[in-house]
C-alpha positions as CSV (number, residue, x, y, z in Angstrom):
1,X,63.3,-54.4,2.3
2,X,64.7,-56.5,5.4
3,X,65.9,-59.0,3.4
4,X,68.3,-60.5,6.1
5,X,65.5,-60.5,8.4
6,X,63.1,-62.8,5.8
7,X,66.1,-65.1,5.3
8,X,66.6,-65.1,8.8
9,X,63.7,-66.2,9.4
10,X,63.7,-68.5,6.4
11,X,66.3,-70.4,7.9
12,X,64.6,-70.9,11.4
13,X,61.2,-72.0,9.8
14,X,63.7,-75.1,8.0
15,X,66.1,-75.5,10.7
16,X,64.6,-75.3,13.7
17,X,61.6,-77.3,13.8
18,X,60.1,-77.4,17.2
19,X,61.9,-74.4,18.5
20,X,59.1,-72.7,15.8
21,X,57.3,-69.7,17.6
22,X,53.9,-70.7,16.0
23,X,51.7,-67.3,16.9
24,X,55.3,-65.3,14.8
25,X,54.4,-67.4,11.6
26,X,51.3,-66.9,11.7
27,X,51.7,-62.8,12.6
28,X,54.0,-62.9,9.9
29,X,51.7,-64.7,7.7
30,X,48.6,-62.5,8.1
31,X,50.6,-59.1,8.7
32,X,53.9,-58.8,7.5
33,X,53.2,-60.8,4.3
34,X,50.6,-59.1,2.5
35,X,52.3,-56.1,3.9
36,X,55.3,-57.0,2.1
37,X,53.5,-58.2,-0.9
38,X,51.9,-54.4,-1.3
39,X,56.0,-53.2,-0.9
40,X,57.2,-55.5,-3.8
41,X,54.4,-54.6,-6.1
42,X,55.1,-50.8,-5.8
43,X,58.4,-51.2,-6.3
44,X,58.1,-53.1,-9.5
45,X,55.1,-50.6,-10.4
46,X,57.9,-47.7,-10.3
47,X,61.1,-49.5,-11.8
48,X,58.5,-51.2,-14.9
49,X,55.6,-49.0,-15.5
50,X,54.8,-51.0,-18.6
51,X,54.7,-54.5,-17.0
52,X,56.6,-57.4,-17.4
53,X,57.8,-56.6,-21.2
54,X,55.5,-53.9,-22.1
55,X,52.6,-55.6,-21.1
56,X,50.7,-53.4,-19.5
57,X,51.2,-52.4,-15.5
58,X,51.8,-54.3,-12.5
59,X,48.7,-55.3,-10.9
60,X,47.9,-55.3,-7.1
């Protein structure tokens, strides 16, 4: 995961308000996001194949 890279960018979205590159939020939005989301899930698929306390798998 590029975690420094999402706080990075984290920080710029709160600190630097009209220095904002508005097409990168919304690339990250519509890409990188849902893109990460997919990553997230899979890794919680593989480290708790039963779900949150054994209920049942992770769903997408």
């Amino acid at each position: 995961m590029p975690w420094r890279e999402i706080i990075g960018f984290r920080h710029r979205v709160v600190h630097d308000y009209f220095g904002i590159d508005l097409d990168a939020v919304w690339r990250i939005a519509t890409v990188e996001l849902p893109r990460l989301h997919a990553d997230v899930i899979a890794i919680l698929a593989e480290e708790f194949p039963e779900g949150p306390s054994g209920q049942g798998a992770v769903s997408k």
